[in-house]
C-alpha positions in Angstrom: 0.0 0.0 0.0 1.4 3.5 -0.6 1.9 6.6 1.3 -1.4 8.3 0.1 -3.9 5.7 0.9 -2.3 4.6 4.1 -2.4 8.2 5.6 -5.9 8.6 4.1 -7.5 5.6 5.4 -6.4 6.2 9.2 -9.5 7.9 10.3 -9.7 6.5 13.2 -12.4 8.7 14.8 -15.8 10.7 13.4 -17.9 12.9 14.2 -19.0 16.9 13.4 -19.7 20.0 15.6 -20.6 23.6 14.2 -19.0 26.4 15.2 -22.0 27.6 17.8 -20.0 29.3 20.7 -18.3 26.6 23.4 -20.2 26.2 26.1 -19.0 27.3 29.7 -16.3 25.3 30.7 -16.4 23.1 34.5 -17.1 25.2 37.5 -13.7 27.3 38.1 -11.3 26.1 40.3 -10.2 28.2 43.6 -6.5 29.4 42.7 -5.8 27.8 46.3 -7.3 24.2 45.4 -4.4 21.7 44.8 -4.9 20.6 40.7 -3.7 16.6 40.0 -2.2 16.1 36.4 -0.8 13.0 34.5 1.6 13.3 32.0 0.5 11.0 29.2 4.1 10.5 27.1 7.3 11.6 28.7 10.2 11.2 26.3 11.6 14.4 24.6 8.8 16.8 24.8 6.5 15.3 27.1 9.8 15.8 30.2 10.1 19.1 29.6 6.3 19.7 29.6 6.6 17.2 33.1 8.9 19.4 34.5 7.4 23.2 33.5 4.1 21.8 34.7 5.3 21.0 38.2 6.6 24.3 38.9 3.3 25.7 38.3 1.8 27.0 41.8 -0.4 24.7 43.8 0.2 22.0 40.8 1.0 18.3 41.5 2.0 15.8 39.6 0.3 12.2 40.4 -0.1 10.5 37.4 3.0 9.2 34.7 2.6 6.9 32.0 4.6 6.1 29.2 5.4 2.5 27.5 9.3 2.8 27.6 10.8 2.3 31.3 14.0 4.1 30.8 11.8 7.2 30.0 9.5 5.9 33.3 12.4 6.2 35.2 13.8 9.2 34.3 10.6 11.0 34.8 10.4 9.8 38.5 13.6 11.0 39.5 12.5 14.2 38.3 8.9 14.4 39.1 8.9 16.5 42.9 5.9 13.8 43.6 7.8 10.7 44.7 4.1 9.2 45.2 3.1 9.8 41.6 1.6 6.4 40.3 3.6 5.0 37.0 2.2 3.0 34.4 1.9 1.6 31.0 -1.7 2.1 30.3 -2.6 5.9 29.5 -6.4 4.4 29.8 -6.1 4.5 33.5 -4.3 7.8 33.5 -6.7 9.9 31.9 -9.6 8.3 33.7 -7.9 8.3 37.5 -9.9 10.0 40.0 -6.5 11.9 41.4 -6.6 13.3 38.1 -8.1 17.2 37.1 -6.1 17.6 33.9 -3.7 15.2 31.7 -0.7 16.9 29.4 -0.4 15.0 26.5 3.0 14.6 24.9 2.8 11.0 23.1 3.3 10.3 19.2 1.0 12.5 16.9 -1.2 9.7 16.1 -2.3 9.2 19.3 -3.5 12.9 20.5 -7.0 12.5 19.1 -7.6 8.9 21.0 -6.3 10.5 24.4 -7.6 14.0 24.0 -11.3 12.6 23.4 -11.0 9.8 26.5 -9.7 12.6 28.4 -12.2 15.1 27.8 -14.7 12.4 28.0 -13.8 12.0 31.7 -14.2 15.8 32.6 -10.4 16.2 32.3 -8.9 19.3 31.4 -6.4 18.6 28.3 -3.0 20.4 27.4 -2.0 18.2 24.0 1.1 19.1 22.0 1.5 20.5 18.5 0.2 19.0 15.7 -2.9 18.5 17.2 -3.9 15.6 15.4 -3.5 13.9 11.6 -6.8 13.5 10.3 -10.4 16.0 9.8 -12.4 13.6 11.9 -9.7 13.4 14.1 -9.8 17.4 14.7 -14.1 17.7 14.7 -13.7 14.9 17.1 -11.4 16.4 19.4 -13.5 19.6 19.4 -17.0 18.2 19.7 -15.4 15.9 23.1 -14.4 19.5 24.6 -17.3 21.6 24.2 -19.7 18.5 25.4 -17.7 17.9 28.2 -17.2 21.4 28.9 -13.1 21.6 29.4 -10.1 23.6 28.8 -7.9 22.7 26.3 -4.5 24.3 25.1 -2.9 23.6 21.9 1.1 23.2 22.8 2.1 25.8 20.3 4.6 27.9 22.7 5.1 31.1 20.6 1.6 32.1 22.0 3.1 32.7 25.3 6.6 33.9 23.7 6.8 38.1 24.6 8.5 38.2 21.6 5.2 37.3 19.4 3.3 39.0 21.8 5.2 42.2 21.0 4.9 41.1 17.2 1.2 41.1 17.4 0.8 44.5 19.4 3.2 46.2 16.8 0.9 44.6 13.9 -2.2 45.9 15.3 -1.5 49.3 15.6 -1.4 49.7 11.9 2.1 51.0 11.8 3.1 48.1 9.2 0.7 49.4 7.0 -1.3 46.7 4.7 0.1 43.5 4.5 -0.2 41.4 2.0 2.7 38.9 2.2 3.6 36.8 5.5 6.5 34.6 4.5 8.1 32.0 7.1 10.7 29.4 7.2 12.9 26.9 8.7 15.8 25.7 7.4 17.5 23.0 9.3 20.5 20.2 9.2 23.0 18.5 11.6 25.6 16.1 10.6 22.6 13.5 10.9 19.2 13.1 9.8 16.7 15.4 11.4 14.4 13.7 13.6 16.8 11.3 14.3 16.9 11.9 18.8 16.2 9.5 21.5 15.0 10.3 24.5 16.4 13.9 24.3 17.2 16.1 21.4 21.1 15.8 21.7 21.0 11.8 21.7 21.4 10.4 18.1 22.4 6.6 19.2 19.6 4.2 20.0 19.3 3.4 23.8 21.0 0.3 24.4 18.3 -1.0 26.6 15.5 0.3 24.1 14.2 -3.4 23.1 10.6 -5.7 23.4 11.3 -6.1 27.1 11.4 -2.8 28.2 8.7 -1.1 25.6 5.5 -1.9 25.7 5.3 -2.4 21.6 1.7 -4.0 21.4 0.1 -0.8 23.3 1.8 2.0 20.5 0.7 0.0 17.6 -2.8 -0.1 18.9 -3.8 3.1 17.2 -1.8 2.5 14.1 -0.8 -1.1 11.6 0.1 -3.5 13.4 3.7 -4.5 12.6 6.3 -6.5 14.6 8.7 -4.5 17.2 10.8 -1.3 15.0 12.6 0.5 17.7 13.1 3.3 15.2 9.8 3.3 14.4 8.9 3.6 18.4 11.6 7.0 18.8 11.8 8.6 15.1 7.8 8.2 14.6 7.9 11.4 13.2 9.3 10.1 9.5 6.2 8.0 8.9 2.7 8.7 7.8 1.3 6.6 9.6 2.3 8.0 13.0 1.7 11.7 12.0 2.3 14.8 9.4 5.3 14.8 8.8 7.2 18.7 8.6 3.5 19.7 8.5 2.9 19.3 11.7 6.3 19.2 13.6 7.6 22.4 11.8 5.0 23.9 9.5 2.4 24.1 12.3 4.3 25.5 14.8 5.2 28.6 11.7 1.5 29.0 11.2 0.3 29.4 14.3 2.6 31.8 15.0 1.4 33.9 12.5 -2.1 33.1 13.0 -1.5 34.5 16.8 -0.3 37.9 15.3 -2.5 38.0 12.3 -5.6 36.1 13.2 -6.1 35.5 9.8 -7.6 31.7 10.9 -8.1 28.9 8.4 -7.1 29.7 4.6 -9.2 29.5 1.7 -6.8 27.5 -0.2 -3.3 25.5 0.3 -1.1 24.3 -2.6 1.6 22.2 -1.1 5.2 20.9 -2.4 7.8 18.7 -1.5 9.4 15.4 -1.8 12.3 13.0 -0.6 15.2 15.1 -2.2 18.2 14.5 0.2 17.6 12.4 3.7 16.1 9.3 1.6 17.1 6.5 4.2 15.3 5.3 7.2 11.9 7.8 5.9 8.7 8.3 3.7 7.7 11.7 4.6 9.7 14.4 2.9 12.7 16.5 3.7 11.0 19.3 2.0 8.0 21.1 2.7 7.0 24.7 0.5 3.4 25.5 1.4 1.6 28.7 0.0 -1.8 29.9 2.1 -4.2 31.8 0.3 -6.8 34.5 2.0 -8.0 36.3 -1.4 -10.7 37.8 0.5 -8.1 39.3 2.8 -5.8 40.1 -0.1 -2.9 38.3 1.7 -1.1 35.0 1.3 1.0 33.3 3.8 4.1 31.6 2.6 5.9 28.4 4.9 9.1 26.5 3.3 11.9 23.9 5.3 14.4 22.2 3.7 16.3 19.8 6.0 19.9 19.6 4.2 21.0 23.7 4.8 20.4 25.9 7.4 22.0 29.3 6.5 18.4 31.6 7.0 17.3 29.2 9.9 14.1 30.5 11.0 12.2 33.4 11.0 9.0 35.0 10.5 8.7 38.2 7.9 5.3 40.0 7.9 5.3 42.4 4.8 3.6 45.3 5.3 3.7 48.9 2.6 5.0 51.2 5.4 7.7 48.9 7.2 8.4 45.1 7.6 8.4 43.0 11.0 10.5 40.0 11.6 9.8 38.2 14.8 11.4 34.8 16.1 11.6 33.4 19.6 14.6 35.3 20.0 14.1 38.9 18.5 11.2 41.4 17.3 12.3 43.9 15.0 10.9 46.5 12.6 12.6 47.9 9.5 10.8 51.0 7.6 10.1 50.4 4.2 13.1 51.0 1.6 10.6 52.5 -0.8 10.5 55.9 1.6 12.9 58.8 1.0 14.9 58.5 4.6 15.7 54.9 3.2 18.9 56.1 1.3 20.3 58.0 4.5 20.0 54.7 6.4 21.7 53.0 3.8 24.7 55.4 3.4 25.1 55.7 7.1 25.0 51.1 7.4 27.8 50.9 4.5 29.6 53.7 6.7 29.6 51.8 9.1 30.7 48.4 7.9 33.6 50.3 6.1 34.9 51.7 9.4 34.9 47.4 10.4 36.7 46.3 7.8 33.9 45.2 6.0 32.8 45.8 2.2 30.3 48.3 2.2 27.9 46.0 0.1 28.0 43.0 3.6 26.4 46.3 5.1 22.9 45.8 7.0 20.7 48.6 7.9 20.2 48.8 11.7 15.8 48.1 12.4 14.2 51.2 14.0 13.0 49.0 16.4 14.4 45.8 18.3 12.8 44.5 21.2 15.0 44.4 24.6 15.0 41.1 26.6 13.0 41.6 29.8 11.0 44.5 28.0 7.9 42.1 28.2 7.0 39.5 30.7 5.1 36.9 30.4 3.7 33.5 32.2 4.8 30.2 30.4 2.5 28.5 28.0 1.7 25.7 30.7 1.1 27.9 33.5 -1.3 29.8 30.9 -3.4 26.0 31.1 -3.5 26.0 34.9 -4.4 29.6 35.2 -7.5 29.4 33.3 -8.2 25.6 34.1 -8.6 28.4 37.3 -10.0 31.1 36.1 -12.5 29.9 33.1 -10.8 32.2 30.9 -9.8 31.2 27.4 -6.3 29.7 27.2 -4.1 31.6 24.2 -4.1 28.3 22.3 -7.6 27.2 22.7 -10.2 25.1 21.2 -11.1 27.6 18.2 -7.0 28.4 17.8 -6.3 24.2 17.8 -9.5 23.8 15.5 -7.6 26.2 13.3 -4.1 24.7 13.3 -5.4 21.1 12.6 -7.7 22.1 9.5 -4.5 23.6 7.8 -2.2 20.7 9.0 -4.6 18.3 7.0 -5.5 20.5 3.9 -1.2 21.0 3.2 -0.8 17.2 3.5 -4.1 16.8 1.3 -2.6 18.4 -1.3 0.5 17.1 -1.6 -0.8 14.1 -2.0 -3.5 15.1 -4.1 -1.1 17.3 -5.9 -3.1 20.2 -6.2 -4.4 23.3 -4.8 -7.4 22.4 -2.1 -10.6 24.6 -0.9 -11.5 24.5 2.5 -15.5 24.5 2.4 -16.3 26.6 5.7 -20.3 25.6 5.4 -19.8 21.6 5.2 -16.7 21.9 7.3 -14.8 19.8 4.2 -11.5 20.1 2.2 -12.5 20.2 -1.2 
């Protein structure tokens, strides 16, 4: 079977909801009232999530389940709980009665199965990024959480990154003038193949002790093919269409959002994806290439996303385009830059290849300085977990909530629909279809 029809007959839940407002969520908790969370998937993400979550106030973690016992382990030592029940069987995790909310860090193709249990038993639910593979998957997801009445954030972290948040208070005060281009990207390479980590992101040698006796093999296949034991398969999920999207939703989504935060330009008319296997080939079947153009003709603006995985000279960054001046934003910097079209441009020119003479440098390596660059500290901000607990609190909406996640996971699916349908898609916002 190929690529195409086995990512298009994993469908492994139904189900539609409009887009009527969510109902109110569970009664709100008192910020004094103790909240118990299980962390469903702790290997490279999901300890990190494990150990932001814990240092959230009057936050405890009680619940850990994951099918590998190395990753068990390691999450116990570091878990401030040393009560905190460990297990195999995220059934019993996101059902426990010591349980208010679940994080959910496990293999893409399993967010949709856990997010919908755990909603189904009045659990709050924090799920990373992609939020899931499949339309069903996504109305699903959605129709659990308004029925059930919970809080759910979307993992996307640039939500609560001051830097973005300074990105979209610049873009709506107008000062960019109109926009019509958003272009992002990330390049990336190592001396090995990306996705290729275990356990953390700086670990490219599989675990010694990684084999059938100490993962629990028959539980991840559950939700996917059923194949014998592939240890690769179990850590580098990420390069198969079965287990998720692919750069769509490792990389692409995380792009997206962020300029869906700053914009709020939501779900795009149309997508025409490109890409293919062009210089990773072993050990993969999803690309090492991913060029994606967004189309919102009615808001005479397109979105642009492209990764390669081979060079990394631009890295990543974020470019919104307006007529009056340009902003670049990345979790690392904020800047504007006036437009070169306006008659102070050539003043700023002369004065950068000044400047790069009085270095050493050839005037033409010169850079115009931005009129604006964020400082460090100049905005401060809680974490994107402590964002979840607050309003799991309050009954305010978290910054990647149900309607932003609902968002994100319709785009996800329509750029892998057409690449494999090579060709531009619709998204069909009265049947709630990619045509």
């Amino acid at each position: 079977m190929d690529s195409a029809n086995r990512f298009s007959r994993r469908s492994l839940l139904s189900g539609a909801s409009s887009l009527a407002a969510a109902p109110a969520i569970l009664a709100q908790r008192n910020a004094n009232d103790r909240l118990g969370v299980a962390m469903v998937g702790v290997g490279t993400r999901g300890i990190y999530l494990l150990e932001h979550a814990q240092e959230c106030p009057n936050t405890e973690i009680r619940v850990i389940c994951d099918l590998y016992d190395s990753n068990l382990k390691r999450a116990a030592d570091k878990c401030f709980n040393k009560k905190a029940q460990l297990m195999k069987d995220w059934e019993k995790a996101v059902s426990s009665p010591d349980v208010d909310a679940v994080f959910i860090a496990a293999p893409d193709f399993w967010h949709a199965t856990m997010a919908v249990r755990a909603a189904e038993n009045k659990k709050h639910v924090y799920v990373e990024k992609a939020l899931c593979r499949t339309l069903p998957e996504a109305k699903a997801i959605r129709k659990a959480v308004r029925d059930n009445k919970v809080v759910l954030q979307l993992g996307h972290h640039q939500n609560s990154d001051p830097y973005f948040i300074k990105a979209r208070e610049i873009y709506q005060s107008g000062q960019l003038g109109k926009v019509a281009l958003v272009r992002t990207y990330i390049d990336r390479t190592s001396a090995w193949p990306e996705w290729q980590f275990y356990t953390a992101y700086n670990i490219q040698e599989t675990p010694s002790d990684a084999t059938p006796a100490t993962i629990d093999w028959k539980r991840f296949v559950a939700n996917a093919p059923e194949i014998p034991f592939d240890v690769q398969r179990f850590f580098r999920w990420r390069c198969w269409w079965e287990y998720g999207t692919g750069i769509a939703g490792d990389l692409m989504s995380h792009q997206w959002d962020g300029v869906n935060m700053i914009v709020g330009m939501g779900i795009p008319e149309t997508v025409q994806t490109m890409g293919g296997l062009y210089f990773w080939k072993q050990d993969r079947e999803v690309p090492d290439q991913w060029h994606v153009m967004f189309e919102y003709p009615k808001k005479e603006m397109n979105v642009t996303f492209a990764c390669t995985f081979h060079n990394r000279h631009h890295g990543t960054n974020t470019y919104v385009f307006g007529r009056d001046a340009t902003l670049e934003v990345h979790t690392d910097w904020c800047r504007v830059y006036g437009a070169e079209w306006k008659p102070d441009f050539p003043k700023k020119w002369a004065a950068a290849r000044k400047a790069a003479e009085s270095m050493g440098m050839l005037p033409n390596d010169a850079m115009v300085a931005p009129d604006y660059s964020m400082k460090k500290g100049e905005l401060e901000v809680t974490d994107h977990m402590r964002n979840f607990i607050d309003c799991i609190r309050s009954g305010e909406t978290p910054r990647c909530g149900l309607q932003r996640a609902w968002e994100e996971a319709v785009t996800v699916v329509m750029s892998v629909e057409s690449f494999f349908k090579e060709r531009k898609v619709k998204w069909d916002p009265v049947s709630e279809e990619i045509v």
